[in-house]
C-alpha positions in Angstrom: 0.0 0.0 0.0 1.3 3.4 -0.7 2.0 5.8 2.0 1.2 9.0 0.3 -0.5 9.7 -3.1 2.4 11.6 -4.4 5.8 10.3 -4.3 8.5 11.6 -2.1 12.3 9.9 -1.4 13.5 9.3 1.4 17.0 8.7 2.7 17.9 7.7 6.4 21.5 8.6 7.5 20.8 8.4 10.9 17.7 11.3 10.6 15.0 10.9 8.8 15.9 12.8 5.5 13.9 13.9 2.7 15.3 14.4 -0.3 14.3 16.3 -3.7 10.4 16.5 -2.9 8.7 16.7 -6.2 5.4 18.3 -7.2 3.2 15.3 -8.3 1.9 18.1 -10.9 2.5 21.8 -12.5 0.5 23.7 -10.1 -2.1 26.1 -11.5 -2.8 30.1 -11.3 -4.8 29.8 -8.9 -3.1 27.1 -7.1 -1.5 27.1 -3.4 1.3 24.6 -2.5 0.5 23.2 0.6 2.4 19.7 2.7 1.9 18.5 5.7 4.3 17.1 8.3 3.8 14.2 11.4 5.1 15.4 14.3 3.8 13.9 16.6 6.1 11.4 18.6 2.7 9.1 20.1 0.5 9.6 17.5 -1.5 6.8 15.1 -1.0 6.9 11.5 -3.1 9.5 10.0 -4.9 10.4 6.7 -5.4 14.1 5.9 -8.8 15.7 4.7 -9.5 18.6 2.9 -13.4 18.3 3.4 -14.3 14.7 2.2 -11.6 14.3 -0.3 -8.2 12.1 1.4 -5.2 14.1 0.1 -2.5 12.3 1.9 -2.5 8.7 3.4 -1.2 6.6 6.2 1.6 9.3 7.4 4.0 8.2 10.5 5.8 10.0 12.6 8.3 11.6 11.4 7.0 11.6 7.9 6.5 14.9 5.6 5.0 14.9 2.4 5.6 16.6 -0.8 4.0 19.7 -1.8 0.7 19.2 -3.5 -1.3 22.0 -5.3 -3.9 23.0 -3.4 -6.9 25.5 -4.7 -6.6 29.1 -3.1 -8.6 30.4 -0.4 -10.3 29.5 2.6 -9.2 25.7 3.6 -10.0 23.2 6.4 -7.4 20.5 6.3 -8.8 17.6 8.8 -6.1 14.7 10.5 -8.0 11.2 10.9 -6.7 8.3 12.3 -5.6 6.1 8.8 -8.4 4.0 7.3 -11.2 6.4 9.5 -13.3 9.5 8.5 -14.1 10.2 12.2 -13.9 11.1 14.4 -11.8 14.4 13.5 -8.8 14.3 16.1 -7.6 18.2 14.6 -8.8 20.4 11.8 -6.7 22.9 10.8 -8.0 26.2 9.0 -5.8 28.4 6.7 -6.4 30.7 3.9 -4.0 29.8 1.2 -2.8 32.4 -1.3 -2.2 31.5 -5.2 1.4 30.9 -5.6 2.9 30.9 -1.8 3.9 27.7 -0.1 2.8 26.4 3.0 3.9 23.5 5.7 0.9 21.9 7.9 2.2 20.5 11.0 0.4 18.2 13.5 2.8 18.8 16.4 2.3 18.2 20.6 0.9 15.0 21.6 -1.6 12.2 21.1 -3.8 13.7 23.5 -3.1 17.3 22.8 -2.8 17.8 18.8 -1.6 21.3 17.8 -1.5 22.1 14.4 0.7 24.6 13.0 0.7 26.3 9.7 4.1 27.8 8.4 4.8 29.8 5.4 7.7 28.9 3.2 8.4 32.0 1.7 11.9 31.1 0.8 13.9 32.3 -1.9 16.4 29.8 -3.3 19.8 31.3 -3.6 22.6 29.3 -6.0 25.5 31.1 -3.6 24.8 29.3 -0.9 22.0 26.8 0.7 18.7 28.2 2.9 18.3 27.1 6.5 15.2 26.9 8.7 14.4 25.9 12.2 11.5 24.7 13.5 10.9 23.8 17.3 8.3 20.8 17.3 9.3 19.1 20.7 6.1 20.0 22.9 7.9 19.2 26.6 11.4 20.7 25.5 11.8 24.7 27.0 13.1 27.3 24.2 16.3 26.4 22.0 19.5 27.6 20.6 20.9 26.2 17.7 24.3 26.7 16.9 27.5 25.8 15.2 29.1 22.5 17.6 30.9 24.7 20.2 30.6 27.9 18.2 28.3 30.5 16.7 24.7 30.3 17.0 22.8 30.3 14.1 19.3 30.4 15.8 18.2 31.9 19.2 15.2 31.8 21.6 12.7 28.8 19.9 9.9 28.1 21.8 7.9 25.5 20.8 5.7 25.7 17.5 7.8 28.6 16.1 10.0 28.5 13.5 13.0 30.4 12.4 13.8 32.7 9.6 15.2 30.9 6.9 19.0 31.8 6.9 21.6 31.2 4.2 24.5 29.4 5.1 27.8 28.2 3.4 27.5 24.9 1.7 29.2 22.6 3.6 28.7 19.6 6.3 27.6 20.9 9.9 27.9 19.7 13.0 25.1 21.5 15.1 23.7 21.5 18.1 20.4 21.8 20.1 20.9 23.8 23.1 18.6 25.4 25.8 18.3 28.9 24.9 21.2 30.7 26.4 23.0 28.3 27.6 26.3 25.9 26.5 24.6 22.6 27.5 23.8 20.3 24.2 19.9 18.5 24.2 20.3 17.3 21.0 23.7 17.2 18.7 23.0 17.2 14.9 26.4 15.6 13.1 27.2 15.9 9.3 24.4 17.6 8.6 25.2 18.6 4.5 24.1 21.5 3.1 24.2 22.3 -0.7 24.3 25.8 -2.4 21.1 26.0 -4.1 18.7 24.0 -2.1 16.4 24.9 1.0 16.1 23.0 4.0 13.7 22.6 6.9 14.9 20.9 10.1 12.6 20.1 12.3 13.4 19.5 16.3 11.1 16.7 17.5 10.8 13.8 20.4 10.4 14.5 23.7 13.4 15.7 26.4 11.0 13.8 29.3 11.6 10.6 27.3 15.5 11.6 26.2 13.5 10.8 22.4 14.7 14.0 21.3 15.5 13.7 17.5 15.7 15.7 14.1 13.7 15.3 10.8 15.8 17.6 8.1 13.8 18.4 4.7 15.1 19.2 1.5 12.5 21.5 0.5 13.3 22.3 -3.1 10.8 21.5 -5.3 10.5 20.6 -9.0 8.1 21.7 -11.7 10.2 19.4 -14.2 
């Protein structure tokens, strides 16, 4: 059985990596570009509604789907456990613009679902590649992430929020989680390679209570090829 209806690779080199997303079709005018993304360390496998019609299917944790073309305007994306219509465990309501890019994120816990909507409004840049944060770790206090034993790249995360996407020399990182303002390391990020030209999303996720902390890093470059 497929797990999504569009296709989407996927490497594992010791996160879960997505590589090259691509658009399962030329999106139109009038057309948003819209995934969505399983944070949700406890949660079932889920199926995603937009009203009565299944866009994606049987998504784990961890797993983030392609972008899909999506009509503009007002939109109620709906999360359902896989192979159920109901009950609705989170509905998530966003206006979608023709043309912009969007991430849906079911984030928290089983028994407190939070869904998030981000805006990729990213520009890709062939000098160097695009970095994102995004804090999706509901027990974990705000973060830091920065350079190992350096610079820090990204300050203050709380959960749910997500950083500005930042260019950065290609190259391989080794990064690290920190609490914010402090030198202590809650999650270290090694060889972490980053390519001029391409945009990334890396997503903090897990619990600190459970020492499940983890990282799910996205390449989120499309094609329209």
């Amino acid at each position: 059985m497929k797990r999504w209806l569009f296709p989407l690779c996927l490497a594992l080199f010791g996160l879960a990596f997505a590589q090259d997303p691509t658009l399962p079709g030329k999106p139109g005018p009038n057309d948003a570009l819209v995934r969505v993304a399983h944070l949700v360390s406890d949660g079932p496998k889920v199926d995603i509604l937009n009203g009565d019609k299944k866009v994606f299917e049987e998504l784990a944790y961890k797993d983030v789907t392609p972008y899909a073309p999506v009509p503009a305007g007002e939109v109620t994306f709906a999360v359902v456990e896989t192979t159920k219509t109901t009950p609705r465990l989170l509905e998530v309501k966003v206006k979608l613009e023709a043309g912009k890019r969007y991430t849906i994120a079911a984030m928290g816990t089983a028994k407190q679902l939070q869904g998030q909507v981000l805006n990729d409004d990213f520009n890709i840049d062939p000098n160097q590649a695009t970095v994102r944060v995004v804090h999706a770790s509901a027990d974990t206090p705000a973060v830091d992430v920065a350079v190992k034993g350096g610079t820090v790249l990204f300050k203050g995360l709380s959960f749910g929020k997500a950083s500005a996407f930042t260019g950065v020399k290609e190259g391989t990182y080794d990064l690290e989680v920190r609490p914010a303002g402090k030198t202590e390391v809650a999650l270290p990020l090694s060889g972490l390679a980053f390519a001029s030209g391409k945009v990334y999303t890396v997503f903090a996720v897990g619990s600190s209570a459970d020492k499940t902390l983890d990282a799910v890093v996205v390449e989120d470059t499309y094609s329209l090829q």
